[in-house]
DSSP file (Angstrom, degrees, kcal/mol; ACC not computed):
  #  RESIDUE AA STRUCTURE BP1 BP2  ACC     N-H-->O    O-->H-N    N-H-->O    O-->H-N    TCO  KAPPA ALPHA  PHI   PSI    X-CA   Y-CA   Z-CA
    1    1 A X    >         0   0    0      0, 0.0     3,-0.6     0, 0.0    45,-0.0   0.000 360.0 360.0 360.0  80.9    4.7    9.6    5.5
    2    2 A X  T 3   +     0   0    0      1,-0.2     0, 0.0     3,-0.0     0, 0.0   0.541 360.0  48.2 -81.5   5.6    6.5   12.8    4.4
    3    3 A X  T 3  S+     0   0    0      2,-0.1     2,-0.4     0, 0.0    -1,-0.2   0.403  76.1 129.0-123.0  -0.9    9.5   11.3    2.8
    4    4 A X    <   -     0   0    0     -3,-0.6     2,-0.4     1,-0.0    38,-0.1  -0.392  46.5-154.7 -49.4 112.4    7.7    8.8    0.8
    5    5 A X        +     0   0    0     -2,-0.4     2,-0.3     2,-0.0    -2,-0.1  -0.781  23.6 160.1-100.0 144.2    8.9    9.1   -2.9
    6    6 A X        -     0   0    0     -2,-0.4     2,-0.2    32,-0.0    32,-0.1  -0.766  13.3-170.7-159.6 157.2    6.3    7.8   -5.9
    7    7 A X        -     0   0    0     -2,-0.3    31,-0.0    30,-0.1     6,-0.0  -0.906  28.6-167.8-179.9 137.2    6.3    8.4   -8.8
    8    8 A X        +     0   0    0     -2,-0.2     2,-0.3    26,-0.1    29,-0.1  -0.242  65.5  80.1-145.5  47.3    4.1    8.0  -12.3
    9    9 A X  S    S-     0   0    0     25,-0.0     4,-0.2     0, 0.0     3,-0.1  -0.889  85.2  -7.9-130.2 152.2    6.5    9.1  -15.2
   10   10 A X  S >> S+     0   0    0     -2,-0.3     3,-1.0     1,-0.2     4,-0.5  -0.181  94.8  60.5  86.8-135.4    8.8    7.8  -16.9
   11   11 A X  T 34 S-     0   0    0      1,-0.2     3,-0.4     2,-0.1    -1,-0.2   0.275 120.8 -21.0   7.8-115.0   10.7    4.0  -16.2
   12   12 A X  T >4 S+     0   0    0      1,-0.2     3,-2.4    -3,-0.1     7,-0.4   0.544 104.9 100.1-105.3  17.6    8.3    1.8  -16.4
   13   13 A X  T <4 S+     0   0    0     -3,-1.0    -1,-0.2     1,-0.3    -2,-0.1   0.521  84.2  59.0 -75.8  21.2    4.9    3.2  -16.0
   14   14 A X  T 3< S+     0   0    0     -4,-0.5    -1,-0.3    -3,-0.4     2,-0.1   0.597  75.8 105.9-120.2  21.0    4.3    3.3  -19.7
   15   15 A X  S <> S-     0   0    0     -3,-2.4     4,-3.6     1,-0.1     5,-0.2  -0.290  91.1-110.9-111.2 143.8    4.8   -0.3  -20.0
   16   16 A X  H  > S+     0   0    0      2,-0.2     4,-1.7     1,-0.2     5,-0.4   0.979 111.9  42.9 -56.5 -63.7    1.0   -2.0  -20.6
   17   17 A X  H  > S+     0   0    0      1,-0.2     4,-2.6     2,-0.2     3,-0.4   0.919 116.6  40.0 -56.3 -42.7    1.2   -3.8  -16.8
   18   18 A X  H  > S+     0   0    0      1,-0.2     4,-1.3    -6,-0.2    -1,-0.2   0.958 120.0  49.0 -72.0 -38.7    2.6   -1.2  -14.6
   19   19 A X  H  < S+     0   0    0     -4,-3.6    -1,-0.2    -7,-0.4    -2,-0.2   0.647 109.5  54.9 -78.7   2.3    0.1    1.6  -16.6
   20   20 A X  H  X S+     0   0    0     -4,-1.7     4,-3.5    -3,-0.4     5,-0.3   0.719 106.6  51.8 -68.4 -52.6   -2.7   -0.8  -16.1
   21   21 A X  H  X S+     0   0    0     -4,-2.6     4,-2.1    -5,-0.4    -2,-0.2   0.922 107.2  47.3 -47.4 -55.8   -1.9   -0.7  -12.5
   22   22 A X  H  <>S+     0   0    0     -4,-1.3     5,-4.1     2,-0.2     6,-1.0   0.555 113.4  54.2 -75.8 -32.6   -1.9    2.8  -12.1
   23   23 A X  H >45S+     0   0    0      3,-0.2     3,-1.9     2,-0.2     6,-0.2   0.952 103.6  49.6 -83.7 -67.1   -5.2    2.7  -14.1
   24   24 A X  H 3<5S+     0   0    0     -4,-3.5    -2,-0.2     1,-0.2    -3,-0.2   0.874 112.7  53.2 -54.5 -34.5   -7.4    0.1  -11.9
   25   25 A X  T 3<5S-     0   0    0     -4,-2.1    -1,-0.2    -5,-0.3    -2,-0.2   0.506 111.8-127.2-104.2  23.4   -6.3    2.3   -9.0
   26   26 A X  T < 5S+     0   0    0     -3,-1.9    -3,-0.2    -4,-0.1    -2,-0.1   0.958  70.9 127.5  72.6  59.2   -7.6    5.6  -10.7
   27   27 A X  S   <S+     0   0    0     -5,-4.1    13,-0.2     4,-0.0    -4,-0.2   0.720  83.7  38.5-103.4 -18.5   -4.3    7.3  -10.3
   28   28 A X  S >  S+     0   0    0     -6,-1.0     3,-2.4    -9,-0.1    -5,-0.1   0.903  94.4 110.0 -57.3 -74.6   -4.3    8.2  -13.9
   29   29 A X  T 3  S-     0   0    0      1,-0.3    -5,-0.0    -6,-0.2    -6,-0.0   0.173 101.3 -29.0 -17.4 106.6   -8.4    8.9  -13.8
   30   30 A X  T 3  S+     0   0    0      1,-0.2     2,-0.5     2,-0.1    -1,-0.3   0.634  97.4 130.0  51.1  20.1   -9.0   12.7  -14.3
   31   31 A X    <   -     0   0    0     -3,-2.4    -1,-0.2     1,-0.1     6,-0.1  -0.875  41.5-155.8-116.4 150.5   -5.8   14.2  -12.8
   32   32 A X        +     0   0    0     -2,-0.5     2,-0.3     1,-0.2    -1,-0.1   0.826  59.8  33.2 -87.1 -46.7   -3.8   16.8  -14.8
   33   33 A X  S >> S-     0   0    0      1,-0.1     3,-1.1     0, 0.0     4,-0.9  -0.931  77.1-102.8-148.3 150.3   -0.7   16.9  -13.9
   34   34 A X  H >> S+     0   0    0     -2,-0.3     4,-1.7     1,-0.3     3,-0.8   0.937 122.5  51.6 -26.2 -67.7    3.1   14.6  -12.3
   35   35 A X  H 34 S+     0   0    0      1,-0.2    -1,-0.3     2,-0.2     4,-0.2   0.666 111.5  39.7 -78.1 -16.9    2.2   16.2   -9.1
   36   36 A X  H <4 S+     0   0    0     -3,-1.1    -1,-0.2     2,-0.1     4,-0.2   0.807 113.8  49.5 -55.8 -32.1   -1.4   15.2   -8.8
   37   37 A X  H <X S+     0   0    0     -4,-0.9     4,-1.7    -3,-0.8    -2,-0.2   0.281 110.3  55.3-109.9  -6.4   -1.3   12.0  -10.0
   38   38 A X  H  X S+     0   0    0     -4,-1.7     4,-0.6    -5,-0.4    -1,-0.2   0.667 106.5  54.2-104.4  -6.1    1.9   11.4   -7.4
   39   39 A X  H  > S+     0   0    0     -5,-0.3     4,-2.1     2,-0.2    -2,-0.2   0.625 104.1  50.6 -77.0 -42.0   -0.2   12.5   -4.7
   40   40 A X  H  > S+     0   0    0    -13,-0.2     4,-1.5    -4,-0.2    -2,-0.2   0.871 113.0  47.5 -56.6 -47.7   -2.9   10.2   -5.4
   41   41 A X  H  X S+     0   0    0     -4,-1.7     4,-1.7     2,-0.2     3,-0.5   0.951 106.0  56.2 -32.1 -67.1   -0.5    7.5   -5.4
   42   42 A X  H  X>S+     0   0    0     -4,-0.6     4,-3.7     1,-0.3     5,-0.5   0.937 106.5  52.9 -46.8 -64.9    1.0    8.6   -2.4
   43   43 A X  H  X5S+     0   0    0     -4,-2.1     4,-1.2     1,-0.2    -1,-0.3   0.917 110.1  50.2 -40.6 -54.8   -2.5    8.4   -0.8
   44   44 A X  H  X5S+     0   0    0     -4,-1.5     4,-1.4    -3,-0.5    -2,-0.2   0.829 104.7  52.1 -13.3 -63.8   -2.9    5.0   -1.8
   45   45 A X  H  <5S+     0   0    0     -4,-1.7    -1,-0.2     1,-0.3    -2,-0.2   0.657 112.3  42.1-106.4 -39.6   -0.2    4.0   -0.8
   46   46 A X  H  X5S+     0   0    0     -4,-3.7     4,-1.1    -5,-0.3    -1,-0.3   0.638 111.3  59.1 -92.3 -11.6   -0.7    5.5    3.2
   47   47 A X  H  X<S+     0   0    0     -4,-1.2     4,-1.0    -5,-0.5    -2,-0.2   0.898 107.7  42.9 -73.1 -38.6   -4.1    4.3    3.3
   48   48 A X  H  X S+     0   0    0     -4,-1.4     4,-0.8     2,-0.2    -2,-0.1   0.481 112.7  49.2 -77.2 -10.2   -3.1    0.9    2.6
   49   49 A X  H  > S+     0   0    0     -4,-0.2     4,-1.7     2,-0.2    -2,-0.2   0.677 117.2  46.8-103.0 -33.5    0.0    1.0    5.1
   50   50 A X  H  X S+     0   0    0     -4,-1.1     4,-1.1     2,-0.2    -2,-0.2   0.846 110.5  50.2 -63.5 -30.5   -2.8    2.5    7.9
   51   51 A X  H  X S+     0   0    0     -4,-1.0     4,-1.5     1,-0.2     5,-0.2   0.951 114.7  44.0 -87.1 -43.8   -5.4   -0.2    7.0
   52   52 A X  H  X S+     0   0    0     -4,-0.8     4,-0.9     3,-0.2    -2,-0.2   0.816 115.3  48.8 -56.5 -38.7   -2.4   -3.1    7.5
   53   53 A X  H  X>S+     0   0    0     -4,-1.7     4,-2.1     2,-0.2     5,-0.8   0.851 115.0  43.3 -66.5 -49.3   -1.1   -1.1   11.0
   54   54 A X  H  X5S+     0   0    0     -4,-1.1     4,-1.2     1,-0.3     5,-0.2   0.939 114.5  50.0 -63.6 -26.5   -5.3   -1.0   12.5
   55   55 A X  H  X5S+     0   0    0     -4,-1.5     4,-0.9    -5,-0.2    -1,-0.3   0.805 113.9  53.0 -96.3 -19.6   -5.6   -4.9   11.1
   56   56 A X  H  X5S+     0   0    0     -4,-0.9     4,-0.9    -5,-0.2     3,-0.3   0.995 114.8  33.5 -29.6 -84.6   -1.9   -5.2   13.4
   57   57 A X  H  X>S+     0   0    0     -4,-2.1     4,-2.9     2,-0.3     5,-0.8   0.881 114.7  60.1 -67.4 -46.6   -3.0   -3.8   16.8
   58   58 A X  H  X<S+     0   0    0     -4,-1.2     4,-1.5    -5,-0.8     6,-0.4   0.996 117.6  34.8 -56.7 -39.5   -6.9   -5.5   16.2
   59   59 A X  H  X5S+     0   0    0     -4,-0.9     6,-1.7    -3,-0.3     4,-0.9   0.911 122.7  47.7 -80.1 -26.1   -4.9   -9.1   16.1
   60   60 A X  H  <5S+     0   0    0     -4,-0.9    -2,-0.2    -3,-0.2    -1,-0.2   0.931 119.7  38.4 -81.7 -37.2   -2.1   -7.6   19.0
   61   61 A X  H  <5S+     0   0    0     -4,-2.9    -1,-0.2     1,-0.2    -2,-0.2   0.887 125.9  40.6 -92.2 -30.5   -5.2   -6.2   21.4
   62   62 A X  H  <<S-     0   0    0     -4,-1.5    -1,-0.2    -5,-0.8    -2,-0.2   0.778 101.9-132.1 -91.5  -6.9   -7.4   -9.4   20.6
   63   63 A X  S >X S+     0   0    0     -4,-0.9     4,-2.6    -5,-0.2     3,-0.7   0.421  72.7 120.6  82.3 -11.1   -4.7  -12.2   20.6
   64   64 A X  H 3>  +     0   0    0     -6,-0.4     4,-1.9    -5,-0.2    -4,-0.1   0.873  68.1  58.7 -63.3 -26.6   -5.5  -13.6   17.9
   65   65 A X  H 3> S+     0   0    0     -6,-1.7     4,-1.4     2,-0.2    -1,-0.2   0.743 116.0  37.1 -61.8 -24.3   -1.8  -13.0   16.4
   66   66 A X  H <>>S+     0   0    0     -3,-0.7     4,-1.8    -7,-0.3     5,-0.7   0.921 114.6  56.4 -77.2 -64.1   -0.3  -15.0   19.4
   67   67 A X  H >X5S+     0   0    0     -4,-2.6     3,-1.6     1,-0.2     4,-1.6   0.629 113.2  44.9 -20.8 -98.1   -3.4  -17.3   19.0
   68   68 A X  H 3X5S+     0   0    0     -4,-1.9     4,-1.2     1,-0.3     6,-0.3   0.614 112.2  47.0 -26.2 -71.8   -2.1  -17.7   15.5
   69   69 A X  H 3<>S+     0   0    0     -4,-1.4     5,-2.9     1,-0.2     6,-0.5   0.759 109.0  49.5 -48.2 -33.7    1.6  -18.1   16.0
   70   70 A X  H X<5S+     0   0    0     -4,-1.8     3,-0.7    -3,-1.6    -2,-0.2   0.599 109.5  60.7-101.2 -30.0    1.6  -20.8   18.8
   71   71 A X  H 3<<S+     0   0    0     -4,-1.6    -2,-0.2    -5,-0.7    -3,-0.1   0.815 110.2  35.8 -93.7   0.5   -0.8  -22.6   16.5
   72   72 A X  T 3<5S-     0   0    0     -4,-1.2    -1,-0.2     0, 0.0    -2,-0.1  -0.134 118.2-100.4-129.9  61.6    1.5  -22.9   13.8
   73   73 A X  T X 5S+     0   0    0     -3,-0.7     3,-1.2     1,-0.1    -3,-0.2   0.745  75.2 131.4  41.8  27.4    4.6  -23.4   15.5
   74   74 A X  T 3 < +     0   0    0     -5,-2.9    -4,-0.2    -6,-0.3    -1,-0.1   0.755  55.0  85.6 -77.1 -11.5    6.4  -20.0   15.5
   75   75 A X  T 3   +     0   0    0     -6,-0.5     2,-0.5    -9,-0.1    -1,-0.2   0.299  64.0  93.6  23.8 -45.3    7.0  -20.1   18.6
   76   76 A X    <         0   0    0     -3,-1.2    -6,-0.0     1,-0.1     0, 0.0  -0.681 360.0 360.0 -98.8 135.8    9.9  -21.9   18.5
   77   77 A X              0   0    0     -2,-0.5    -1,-0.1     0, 0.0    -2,-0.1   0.563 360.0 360.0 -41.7 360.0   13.5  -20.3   18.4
């Protein structure tokens, strides 16, 4: 994802929830500097959109997504 913008200054990330966030997912944790800590994010952030894509294709290749749909009526126009 090279055009993904993040960021972990400024707005609201000094606000207790959003730096709490930032905290439990150790973006904060021993990094030095804007451009480490937005990189870590950034990692996050494509690890979690790669782990949602693999759990895609495993329900597309096994059927279980159709399986899934047709048993709760999506089906229909």
């Amino acid at each position: 994802m090279p055009s993904l913008e993040v960021g972990v200054v400024g707005g609201g990330t000094q606000l207790a929830a959003q730096s709490g966030c930032l905290e439990l997912l150790g973006v904060m944790k021993g990094k030095t500097g804007y451009a480490e800590r937005s990189r870590a994010l950034a990692r996050l952030i494509c690890a979690s959109v790669l782990a949602g894509e693999l759990s895609l294709i495993a329900a597309l290749t096994s059927g279980d997504l159709v399986k899934s749909h047709l048993r709760l009526n999506r089906h229909k126009p």
